[in-house]
N, C-alpha and C positions, 0 to 999 in steps of 0.2 A: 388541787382542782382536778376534779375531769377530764376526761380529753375534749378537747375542744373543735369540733369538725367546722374547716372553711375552705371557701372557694378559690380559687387563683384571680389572681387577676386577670381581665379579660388579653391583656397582651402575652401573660406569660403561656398561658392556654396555648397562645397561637405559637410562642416558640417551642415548648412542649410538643408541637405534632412535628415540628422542623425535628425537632431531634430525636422523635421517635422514631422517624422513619431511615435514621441513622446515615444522615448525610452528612457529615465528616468526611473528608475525604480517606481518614483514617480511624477504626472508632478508639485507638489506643490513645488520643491524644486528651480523652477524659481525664486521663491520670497526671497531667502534667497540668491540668486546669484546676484541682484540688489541690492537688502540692503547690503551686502557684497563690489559693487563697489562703492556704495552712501558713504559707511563708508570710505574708501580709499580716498573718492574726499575732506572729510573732515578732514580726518588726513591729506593731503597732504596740503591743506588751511593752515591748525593750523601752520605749519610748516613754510611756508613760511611768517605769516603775523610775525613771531619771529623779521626777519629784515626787513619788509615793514609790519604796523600795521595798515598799513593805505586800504592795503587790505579787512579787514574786520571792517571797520567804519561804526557804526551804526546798524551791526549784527555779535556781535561776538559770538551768542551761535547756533551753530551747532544744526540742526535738521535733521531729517530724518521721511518726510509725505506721509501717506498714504491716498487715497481718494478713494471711488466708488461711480460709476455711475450708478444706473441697467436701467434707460430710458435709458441713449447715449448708453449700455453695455460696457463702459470704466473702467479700472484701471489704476489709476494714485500715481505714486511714484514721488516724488522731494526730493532735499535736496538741501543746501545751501552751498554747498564745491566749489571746483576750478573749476566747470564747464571746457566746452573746448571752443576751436576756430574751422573755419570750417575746416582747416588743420587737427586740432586733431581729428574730427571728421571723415574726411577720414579715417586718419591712424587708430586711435581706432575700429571705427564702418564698415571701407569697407575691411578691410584687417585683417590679423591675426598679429596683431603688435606688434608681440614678434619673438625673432632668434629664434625661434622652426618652422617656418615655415613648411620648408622641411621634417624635423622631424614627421609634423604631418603629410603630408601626406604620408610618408615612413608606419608609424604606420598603418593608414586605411587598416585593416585588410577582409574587406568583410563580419564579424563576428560582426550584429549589435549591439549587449550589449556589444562586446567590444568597436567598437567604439566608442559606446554611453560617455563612461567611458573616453576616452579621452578629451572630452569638458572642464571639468576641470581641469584637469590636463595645458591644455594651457593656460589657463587665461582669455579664450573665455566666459566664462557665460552668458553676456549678451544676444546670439542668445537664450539662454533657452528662453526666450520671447515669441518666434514662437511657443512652443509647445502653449501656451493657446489664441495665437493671431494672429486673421490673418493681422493684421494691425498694426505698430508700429511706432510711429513717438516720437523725441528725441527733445524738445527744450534749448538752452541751452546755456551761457552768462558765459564767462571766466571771473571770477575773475580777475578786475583792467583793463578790456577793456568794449568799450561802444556798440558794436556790439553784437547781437545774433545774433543764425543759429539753422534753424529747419530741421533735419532729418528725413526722412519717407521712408518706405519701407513694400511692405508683402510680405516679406523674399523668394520672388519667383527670386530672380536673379538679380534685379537693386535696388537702393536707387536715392533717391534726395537729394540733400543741398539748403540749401535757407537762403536769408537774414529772418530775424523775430523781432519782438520786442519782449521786456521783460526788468522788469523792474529792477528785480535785481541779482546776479550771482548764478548760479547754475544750477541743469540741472532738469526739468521735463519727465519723460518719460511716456508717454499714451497708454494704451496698449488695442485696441477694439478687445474684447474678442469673441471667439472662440463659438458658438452656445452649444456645448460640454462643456465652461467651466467656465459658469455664476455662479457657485459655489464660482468660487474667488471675487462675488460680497459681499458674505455676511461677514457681521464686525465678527461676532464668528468663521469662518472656519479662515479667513487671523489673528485673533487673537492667533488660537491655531497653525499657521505656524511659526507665528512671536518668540511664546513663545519655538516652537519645536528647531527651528534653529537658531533662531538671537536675543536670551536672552542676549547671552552675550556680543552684540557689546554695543561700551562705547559710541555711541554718541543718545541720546533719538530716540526711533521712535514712531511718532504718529499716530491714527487714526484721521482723519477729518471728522465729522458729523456737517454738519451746522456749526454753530462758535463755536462748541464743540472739544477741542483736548482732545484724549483719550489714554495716555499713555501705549504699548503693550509689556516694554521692562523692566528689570530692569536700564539699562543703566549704568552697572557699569562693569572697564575693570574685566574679568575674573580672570587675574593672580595675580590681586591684592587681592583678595580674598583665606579665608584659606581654604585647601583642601576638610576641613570636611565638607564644605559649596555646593561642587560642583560634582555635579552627574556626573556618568559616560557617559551618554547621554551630556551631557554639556561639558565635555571634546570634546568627538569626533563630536562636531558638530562647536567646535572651530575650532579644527585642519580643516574640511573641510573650513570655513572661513580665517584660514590664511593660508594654504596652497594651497585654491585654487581646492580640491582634493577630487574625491570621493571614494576613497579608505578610511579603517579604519587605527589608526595608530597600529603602531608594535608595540611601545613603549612610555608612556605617562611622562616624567619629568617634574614634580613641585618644587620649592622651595624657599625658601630665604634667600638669605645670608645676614647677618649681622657681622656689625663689621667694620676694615678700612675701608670695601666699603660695599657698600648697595646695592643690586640689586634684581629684581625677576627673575627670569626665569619659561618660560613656555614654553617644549620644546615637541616636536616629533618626531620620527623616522617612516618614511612611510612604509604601508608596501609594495608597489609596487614601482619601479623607477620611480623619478619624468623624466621628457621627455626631460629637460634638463640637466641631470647628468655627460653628456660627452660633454656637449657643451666646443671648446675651452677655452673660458672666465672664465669657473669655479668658478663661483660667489657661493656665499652662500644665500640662502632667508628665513634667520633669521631677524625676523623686531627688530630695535631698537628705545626704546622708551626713553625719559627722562623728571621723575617726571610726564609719562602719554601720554608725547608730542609724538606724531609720528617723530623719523627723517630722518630713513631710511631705504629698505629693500634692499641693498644695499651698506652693509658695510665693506669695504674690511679687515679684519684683525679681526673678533669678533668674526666667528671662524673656525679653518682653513681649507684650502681649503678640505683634505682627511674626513672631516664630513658634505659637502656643502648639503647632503642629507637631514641634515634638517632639521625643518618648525618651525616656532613659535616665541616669542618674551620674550626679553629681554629688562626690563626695567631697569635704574639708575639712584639712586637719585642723586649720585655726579658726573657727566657730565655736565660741563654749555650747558645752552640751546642754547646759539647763535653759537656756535662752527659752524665752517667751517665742510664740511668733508674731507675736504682735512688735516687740523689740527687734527680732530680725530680721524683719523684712526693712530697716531704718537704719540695719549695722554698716557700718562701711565695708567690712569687709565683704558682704554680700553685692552688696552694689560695684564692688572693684572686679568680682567674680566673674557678674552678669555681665559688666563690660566687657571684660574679654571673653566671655566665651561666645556672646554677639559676634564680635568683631571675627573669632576661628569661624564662625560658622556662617558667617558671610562669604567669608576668603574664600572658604573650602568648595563655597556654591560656586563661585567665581571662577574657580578652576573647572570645576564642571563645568557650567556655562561655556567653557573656551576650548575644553576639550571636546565633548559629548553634547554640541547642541541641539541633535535630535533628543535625546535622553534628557536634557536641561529643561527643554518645550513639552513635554511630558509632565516635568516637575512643575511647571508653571502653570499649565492648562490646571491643576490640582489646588497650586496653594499661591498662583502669583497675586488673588485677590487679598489674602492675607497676607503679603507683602507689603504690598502698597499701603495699607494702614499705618507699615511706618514713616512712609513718605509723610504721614501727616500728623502723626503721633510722635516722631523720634526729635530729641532735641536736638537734633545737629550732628552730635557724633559721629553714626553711622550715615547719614543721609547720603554720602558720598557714593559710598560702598553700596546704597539702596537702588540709589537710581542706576548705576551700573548693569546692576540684578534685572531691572526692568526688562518689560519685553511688550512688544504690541502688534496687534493686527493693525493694518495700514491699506490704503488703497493704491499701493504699487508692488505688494508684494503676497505672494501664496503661503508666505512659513512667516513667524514671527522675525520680528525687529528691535533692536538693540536702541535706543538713543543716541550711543555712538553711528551705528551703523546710518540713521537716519540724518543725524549731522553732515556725515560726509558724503550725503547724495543731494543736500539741500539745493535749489536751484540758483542760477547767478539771480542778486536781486533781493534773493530772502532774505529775509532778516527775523522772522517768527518760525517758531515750532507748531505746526496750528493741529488742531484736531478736534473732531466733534461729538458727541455724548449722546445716546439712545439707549434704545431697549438689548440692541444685540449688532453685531457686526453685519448680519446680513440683511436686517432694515436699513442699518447705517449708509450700507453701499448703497441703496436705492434714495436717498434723501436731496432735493434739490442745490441742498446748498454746495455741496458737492461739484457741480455741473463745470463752474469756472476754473475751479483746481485742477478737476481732467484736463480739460483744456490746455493746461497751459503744463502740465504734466509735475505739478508741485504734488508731493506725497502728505497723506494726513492722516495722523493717527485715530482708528477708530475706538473709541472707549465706550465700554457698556457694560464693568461692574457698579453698583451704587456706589462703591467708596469712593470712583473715578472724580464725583463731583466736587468731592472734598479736599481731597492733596491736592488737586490741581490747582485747587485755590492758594495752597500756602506755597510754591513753587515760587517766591518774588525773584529768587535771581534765575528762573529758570530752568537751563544747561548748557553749562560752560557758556555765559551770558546771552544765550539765545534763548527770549520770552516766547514762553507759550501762551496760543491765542488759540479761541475758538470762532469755528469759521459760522456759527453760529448768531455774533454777536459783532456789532460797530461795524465799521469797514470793510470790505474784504482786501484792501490793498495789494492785491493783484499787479497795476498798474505797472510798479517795478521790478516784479519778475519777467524774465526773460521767457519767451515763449518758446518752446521747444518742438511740442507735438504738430505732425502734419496739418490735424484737423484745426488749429488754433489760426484763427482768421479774421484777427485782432483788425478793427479802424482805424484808419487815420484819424487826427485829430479833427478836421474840418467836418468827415463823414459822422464823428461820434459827435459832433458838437450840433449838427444840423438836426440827427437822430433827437438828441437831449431836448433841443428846443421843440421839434414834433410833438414830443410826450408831455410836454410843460402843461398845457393847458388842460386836458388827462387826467394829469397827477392834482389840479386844482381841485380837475370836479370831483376824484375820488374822496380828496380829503374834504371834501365838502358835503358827499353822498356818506361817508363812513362817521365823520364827528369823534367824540372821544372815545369810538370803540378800538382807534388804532392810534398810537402815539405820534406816527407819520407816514408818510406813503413817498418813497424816494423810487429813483431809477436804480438800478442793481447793476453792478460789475462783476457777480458772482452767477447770474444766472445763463446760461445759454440755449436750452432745452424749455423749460416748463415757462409758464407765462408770469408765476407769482412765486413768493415763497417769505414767510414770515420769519424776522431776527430782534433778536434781543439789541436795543439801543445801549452803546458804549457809556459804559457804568453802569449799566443796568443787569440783575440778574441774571442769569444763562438759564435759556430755555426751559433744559430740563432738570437743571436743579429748582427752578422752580414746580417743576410740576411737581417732582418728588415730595416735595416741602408739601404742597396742596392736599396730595395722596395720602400722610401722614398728620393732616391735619394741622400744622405748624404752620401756614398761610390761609386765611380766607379767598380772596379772591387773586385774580389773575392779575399780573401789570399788562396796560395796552403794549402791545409790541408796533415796531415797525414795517409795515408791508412794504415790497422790495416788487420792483415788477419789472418785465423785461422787452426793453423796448424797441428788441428786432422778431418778437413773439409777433404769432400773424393775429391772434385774441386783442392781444394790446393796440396793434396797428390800424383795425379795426374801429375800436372802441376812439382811439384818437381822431380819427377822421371823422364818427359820427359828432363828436363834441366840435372840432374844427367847421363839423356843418351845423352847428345849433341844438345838435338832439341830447336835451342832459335831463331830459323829464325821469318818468319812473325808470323806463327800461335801463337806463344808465345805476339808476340807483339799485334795482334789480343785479346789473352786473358786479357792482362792487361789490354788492356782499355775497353773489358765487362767486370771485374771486378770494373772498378772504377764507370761507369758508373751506373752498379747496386749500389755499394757504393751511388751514387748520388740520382739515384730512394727509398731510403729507409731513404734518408734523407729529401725525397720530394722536393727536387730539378729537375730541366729539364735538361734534356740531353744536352749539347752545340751541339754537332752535330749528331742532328739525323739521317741522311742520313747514315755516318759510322754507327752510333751503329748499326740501319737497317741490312746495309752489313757484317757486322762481325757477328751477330746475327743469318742471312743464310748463312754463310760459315761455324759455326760452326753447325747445326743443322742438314746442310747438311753431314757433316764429322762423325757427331753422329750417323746418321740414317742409314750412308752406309753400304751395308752388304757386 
């Protein structure tokens, strides 16, 4: 066919001007971001010629070549893996052909070393190209097909496909270099890149001089080697290689197990979100390898989804190699794997956490929301070891909280974990329900991820047999804690009992003025401050799991809640006396429903009918002002 001339996609456009303008903080690190895809096209080979061998007849040793030009000004990388077709070529090279799509451009911050920083985090490396070339053209012959297709573009906005010959599969890529960056001509500079970044990929990379191959690599897998062996630069220059990422890690896990099962692991903990952390699908990109072999990054169940954060590779010696994946994601020995390597990589948190708590609350603010997913996903196993992990903001404390920690400051009296569910922590701290816990100086945890609404729920035994409760819902049972704070200026029984029967008559007309817009109208032990505030009745829904449900369409309408009102408020005392004097006509029913409605404003809720609230709102202001 023709060359075929087409556009980029509108996103990659916009990564294309990121890296023309050669923000990298280094522009050498293009070359360890090809060598890095060259290595993938040969792992992905190796893999499949397990049950087609026939795929790699007559080349089955995996290489990765280096060449310079300095007359043409070209550098040329090949290797000998899966090559693409012109389809792949599209998908791979004119689009960002990963579900992060959206994601990245949501990301594009206007703040160019940020951006810069997302390139790999997507998966994109190859555009690094364009920092040192204005010209790039891709050849390149899929494995177990007779057709090549050559790719060319300077990275200004279109590319071409074209049919091409070549003789055998894999992909060359030529890169006519940049007047600025004939530096990557010479064999000692691309020898001390290759040694910086790409020492430890396992498949050989060579220089080419003449008919000279000049070995630049050790060429041996990283993980397989003993710790003492491997520098800390060798470590995070892996981690950029298999996760794709130019962040450092948080956390670096080596080991090997031995014994029933054999395996290595090389693992990481990022320290920035990868961009796909809340993608529906929830995958993990932990590679798995067996006896070496690449077989997948991609493996459902090795380990679970609430650690999908992250990055590195695990190899096994006792995995057969031709396994389906569909077969092994169901093998035992995989599931015996993922067990433990859960349970290390719990521990290892654990120790963090106890060592480096500022550093540990760092890791949390990052990925404790994907934690607690297994608080509600995990069957039991780890749960112990989860909630250990936990952490929370609370309203007695400036730095996160431990569950432990929060146990042993419980007040005499308590007997619940209580805490309550919103938009964010610093609505939270402004929420009525609140008002009686300061008082009395009881701490409660504040929650405002969405998954908060879920594991809480499966939580039946608690911690360490203390139920958690939300101050939101049923009782606030107050009553038998122990009051601590100055400002706590708790009744006597005969003064609370006098109060109660004052509001009695009150509490009729409201439930009488409101009907079944509210499920009931009680006196409140929770409030001290505000006049009202709305709770979910015991067994009934919480608050804002309900709303969430609403928001997503999975509930139609609202449950009446119970309105709570406080009956040393001077609104409320007010409102008693007029009814104690006979006045329960409109104006009373006008109050009730600005009180419920304020109720609804403080729960951050909308008004159902603002027009009324509007009118009641100046008819009382008006009645307030009159002189």
């Amino acid at each position: 066919m023709t060359a075929e001339k087409r556009t980029f996609q509108a996103e990659v456009s916009k990564l294309l001007k990121i890296v023309a303008n050669s923000l990298y903080s280094e522009r050498e690190v293009f070359l360890r971001e090809l060598i890095s895809n060259a290595s993938d096209a040969c792992d992905k080979l190796r893999y499949l010629a397990l049950t087609k061998p026939d795929l790699t007849t007559g080349d089955g040793e995996f290489k990765i070549k280096i060449a310079a030009d300095k007359e043409a000004k070209t550098l040329t990388l090949s290797d000998n893996g899966i090559g693409m077709s012109a389809e792949e070529l599209a998908d791979n090279l004119g689009t960002i052909a990963r579900s992060g799509t959206e994601a990245f451009v949501s990301n594009l911050s206007g703040d160019e070393k940020k951006d810069a920083s997302l390139i790999g985090q997507f998966g994109v490396g190859f555009y690094s190209a364009f920092m040192i070339a204005d010209k790039v053209e891709v050849l390149t012959r899929r494995a177990g097909e007779e057709k090549a297709h050559l790719w060319t573009s300077d990275g200004l906005g279109e590319y071409t496909i074209a049919d091409a010959e070549k003789a055998n599969r894999g992909t060359i890529i030529t890169m006519h270099l940049k007047d600025d960056a004939l530096e990557f001509l010479e064999e000692p500079r691309l020898q001390h890149i290759v040694k910086r970044y790409s020492d430890h990929i396992p498949v050989p990379i060579l220089f080419i001089s003449g008919e000279e191959e000049k070995p630049l690599n050790e060429a041996s897998a990283l993980w397989t080697r003993s710790k003492s062996e491997i520098s800390d630069e060798q470590y995070k220059e892996f981690y950029h290689h298999a996760a794709h990422a130019f962040d450092d890690p948080w956390l670096t896990l080596h080991w090997k197990a031995e014994g029933v099962i054999e395996y290595n692991a090389l693992l990481y903990v990022p320290t920035e979100r990868p961009f796909d952390l809340f993608h529906p699908d929830r995958k993990n990109r932990v590679k798995l390898y067996v006896k070496r072999v690449f077989i997948t990054d991609d493996c459902e169940g090795l380990v679970p989804e609430y650690l999908r954060f992250l990055r590195g590779v695990i190899d096994c010696e006792d995995l057969p190699l031709n396994v389906s994946r569909e077969l092994l994601q169901r093998n035992p020995v995989l599931q015996k794997i993922s067990s433990a390597v859960t349970k290390r990589v719990l521990s290892e948190l654990q120790k963090k956490a106890e060592k480096e708590p500022e550093e540990y609350a760092k890791f949390w603010d990052a990925f404790g929301p994907v934690m607690k997913e297994g608080l509600y996903s995990d069957s039991g196993e780890h749960k112990e070891a989860l909630l250990s992990l936990v952490r929370f903001r609370t309203t007695e404390s400036d730095t996160l909280v431990s569950l432990k920690d929060y146990a042993e400051r419980m007040k005499e009296g308590q007997e619940a974990i209580y805490y309550i569910i919103g938009e964010s922590p610093e609505a939270l701290l402004n929420s009525p329900h609140l008002e009686g816990f300061k008082a009395k100086g009881v701490e409660v945890l504040l929650l405002s991820d969405p998954i908060d609404d879920f594991w809480i729920q499966a939580m039946f035994g608690g911690y360490e047999g203390k139920p958690f409760k939300s101050i939101t819902r049923g009782a606030a049972d107050l009553e038998k804690v122990a009051g601590t704070n100055v400002d706590d200026k708790s009744e006597d029984e005969p003064e609370a009992a006098a109060a109660s029967a004052e509001i009695a008559p009150l509490i009729a007309s409201l439930k009488l003025a409101l009907g079944d817009t509210v499920k009931d109208v009680r006196e409140s032990k929770r409030l001290t401050d505000s006049p009202v505030c709305l709770i979910a009745d015991e067994g009934d829904m919480d608050i804002n799991l309900e709303r969430l449900l609403r928001q997503h369409k999975q509930l139609e309408k609202a449950t009446p809640r119970v309105l709570e009102i406080n009956a040393k408020h001077a609104v409320i005392k007010t409102l008693a006396k007029r009814v104690k004097a006979g006045k329960t006509g409109q104006e009373l029913e006008d109050a009730a429903y600005l009180l419920l409605d304020q109720a609804r404003i403080m729960e951050g809720e909308a008004v159902p009918d603002p027009k009324a609230f509007a009118r009641r709102l100046a008819m009382a202001m008006e009645r307030g002002m009159a002189v």
